[in-house]
C-alpha positions in Angstrom: -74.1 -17.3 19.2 -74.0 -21.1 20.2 -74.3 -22.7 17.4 -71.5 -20.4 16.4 -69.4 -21.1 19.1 -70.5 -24.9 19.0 -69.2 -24.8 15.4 -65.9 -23.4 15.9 -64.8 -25.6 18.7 -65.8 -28.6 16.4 -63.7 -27.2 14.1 -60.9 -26.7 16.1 -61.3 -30.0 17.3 -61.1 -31.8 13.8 -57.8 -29.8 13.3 -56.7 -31.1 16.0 -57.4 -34.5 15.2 -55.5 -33.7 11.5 -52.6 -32.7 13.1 -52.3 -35.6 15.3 -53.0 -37.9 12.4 -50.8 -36.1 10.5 -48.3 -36.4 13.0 -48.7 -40.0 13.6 -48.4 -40.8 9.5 -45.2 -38.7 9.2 -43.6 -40.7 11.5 -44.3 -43.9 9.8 -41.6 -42.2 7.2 -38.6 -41.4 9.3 -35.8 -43.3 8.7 -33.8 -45.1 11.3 -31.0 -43.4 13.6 -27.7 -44.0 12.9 -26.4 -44.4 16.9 -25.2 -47.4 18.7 -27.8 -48.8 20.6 -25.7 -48.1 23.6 -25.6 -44.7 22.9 -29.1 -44.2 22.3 -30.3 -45.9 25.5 -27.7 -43.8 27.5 -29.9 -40.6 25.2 -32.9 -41.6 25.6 -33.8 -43.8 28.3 -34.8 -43.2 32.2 -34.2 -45.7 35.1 -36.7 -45.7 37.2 -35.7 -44.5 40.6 -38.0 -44.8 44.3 -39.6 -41.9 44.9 -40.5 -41.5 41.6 -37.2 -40.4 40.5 -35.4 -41.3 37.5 -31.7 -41.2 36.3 -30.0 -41.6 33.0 -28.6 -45.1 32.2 -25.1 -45.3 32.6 -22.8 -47.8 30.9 -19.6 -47.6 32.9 -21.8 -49.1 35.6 -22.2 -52.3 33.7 -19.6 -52.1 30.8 -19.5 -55.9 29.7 -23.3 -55.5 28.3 -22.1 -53.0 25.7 -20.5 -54.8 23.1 -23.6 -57.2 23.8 -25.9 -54.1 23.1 -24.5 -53.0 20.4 -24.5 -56.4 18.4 -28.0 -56.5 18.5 -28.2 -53.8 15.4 -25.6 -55.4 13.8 -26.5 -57.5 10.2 -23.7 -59.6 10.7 -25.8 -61.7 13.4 -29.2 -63.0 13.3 -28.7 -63.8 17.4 -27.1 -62.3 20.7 -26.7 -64.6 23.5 -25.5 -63.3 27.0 -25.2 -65.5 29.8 -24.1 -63.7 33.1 -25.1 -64.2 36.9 -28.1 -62.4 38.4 -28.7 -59.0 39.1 -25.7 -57.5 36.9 -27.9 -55.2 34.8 -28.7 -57.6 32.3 -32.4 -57.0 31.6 -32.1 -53.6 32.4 -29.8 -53.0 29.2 -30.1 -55.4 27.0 -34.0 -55.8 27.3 -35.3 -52.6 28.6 -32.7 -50.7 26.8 -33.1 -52.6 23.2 -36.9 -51.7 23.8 -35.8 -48.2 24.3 -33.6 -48.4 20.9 -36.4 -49.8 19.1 -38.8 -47.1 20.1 -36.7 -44.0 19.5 -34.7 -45.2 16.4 -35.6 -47.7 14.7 -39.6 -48.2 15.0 -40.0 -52.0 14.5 -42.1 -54.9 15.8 -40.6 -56.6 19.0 -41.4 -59.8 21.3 -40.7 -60.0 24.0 -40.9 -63.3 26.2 -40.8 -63.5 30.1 -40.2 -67.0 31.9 -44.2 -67.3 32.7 -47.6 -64.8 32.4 -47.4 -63.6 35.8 -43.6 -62.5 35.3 -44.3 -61.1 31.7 -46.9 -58.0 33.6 -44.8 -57.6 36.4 -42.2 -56.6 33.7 -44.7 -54.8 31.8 -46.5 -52.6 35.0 -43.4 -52.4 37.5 -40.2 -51.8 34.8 -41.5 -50.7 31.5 -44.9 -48.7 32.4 -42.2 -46.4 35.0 -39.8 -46.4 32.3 -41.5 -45.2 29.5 -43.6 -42.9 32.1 -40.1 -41.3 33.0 -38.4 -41.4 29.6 -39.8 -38.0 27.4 -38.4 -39.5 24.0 -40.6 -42.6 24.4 -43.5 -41.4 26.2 -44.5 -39.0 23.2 -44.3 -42.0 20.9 -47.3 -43.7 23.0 -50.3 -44.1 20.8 -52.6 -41.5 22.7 -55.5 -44.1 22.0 -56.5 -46.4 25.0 -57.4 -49.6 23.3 -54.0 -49.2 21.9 -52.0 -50.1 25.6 -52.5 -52.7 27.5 -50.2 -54.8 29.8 -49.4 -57.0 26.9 -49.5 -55.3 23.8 -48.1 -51.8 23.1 -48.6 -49.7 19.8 -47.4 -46.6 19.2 -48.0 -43.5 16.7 -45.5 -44.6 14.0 -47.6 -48.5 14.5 -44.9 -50.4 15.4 -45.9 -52.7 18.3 -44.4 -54.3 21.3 -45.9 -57.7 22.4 -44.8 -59.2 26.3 -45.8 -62.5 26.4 -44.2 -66.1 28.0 -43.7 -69.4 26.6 -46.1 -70.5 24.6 -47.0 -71.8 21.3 -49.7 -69.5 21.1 -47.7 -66.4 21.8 -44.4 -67.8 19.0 -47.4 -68.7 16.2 -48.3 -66.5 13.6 -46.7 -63.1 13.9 -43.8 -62.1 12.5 -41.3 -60.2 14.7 -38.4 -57.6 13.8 -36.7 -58.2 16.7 -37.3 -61.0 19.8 -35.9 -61.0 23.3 -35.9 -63.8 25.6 -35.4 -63.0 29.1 -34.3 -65.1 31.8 -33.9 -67.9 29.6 -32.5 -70.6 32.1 -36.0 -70.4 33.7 -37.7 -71.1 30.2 -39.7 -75.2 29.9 -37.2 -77.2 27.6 -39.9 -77.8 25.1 -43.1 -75.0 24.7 -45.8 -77.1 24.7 -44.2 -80.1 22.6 -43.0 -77.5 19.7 -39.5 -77.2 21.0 -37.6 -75.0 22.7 -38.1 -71.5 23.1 -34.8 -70.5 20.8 -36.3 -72.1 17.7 -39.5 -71.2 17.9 -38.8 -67.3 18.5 -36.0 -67.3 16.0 -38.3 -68.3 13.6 -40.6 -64.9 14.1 -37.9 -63.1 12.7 -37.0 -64.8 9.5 -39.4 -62.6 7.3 -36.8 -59.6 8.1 -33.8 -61.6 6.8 -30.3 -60.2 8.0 -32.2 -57.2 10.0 -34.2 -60.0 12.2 -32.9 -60.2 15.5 -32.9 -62.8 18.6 -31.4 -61.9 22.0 -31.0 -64.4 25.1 -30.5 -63.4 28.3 -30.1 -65.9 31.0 -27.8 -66.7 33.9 -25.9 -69.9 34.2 -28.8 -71.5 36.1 -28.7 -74.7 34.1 -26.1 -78.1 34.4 -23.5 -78.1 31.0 -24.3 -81.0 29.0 -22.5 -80.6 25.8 -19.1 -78.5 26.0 -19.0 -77.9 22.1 -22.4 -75.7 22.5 
């Protein structure tokens, strides 16, 4: 009767394991959502709250970052620049909530790049680990394996990957991104270690994907105008 039983939960457990492999292969196949990114973070994504309480984003709270949001999935621009002061919601939708977008509906490789290492986990434990923690949509399209998520790298079941790194020739070599974000921007080193600046060297990541590559800046005024035709 043991062996019996023994045999019939391995069993059970290697359907399991088909049916969350299958699961994990048929989303490789889903094609994109057709929403505006706005509307699919105001779907899909939690805010954090204290307390351990979330709420739904809401765009009439921050309304100029719309239009902004929504150019991002646009193949009429290879770049989104938004320049605004601090705290006005800035990272919130245009860097958590494209992460969001990118999750949800339209499962492609993203970069994203924090003014130093320490800043990059702090953005990856305290906003997105709580966010994605408190969104449904994105938490079930965690990769369930552990060496999959760490505070850097993030893969999930369809295999797209999220990568939150800093400025650094190391982290804008080599892989080809889908989509880039730059956060913070003004607080970025002119030139990455002698490469150039941070704007060239992630723009690059995304020329494999042609007119669906993507990079976004976010930054407030923090720096002295030099050249009024920019």
């Amino acid at each position: 009767m043991m062996t019996v039983t023994k045999s019939k939960r391995k069993n059970r457990s290697s359907l399991a394991s088909a049916v969350v492999a299958g699961c994990d292969i048929s989303s490789m196949f889903r094609p994109p959502r057709r929403m505006k990114i706005s509307d699919a973070v105001r779907k899909y994504m939690r805010v954090p709250r204290d307390a351990g309480n979330s709420v739904v984003w809401e765009s009439t709270l921050t309304p100029y970052v719309v239009e902004a949001m929504n150019c991002l999935s646009s193949r009429s621009y290879d770049a989104v620049v938004f320049v605004a002061p601090a705290r006005t919601g800035k990272t919130l939708g245009l860097i958590d909530g494209w992460i969001s977008y990118n999750i949800v509906c339209d499962p492609s490789d993203m970069l994203v790049v924090q003014m130093t290492q320490d800043k990059a986990q702090e953005h990856s434990k305290r906003r997105l680990a709580k966010m994605f923690r408190h969104s449904p949509a994105i938490a079930r399209r965690l990769s369930p394996h552990r060496n999959d998520n760490n505070v850097h790298d993030k893969t999930f079941r369809d295999g797209s990957f999220l990568k939150i790194g800093w400025p650094s020739i190391n982290v804008f070599s080599s892989s080809d991104f889908k989509c880039v974000a730059l956060t913070d921007y003004d607080r970025f080193p002119e030139d990455v270690d002698g490469e150039g600046d941070a704007f060239s060297l992630a723009s690059k990541r995304t020329t494999t994907f042609m007119s669906l590559g993507m990079t976004l800046v976010e930054s407030s005024p923090g720096r002295e105008i030099t050249d009024t035709k920019w």
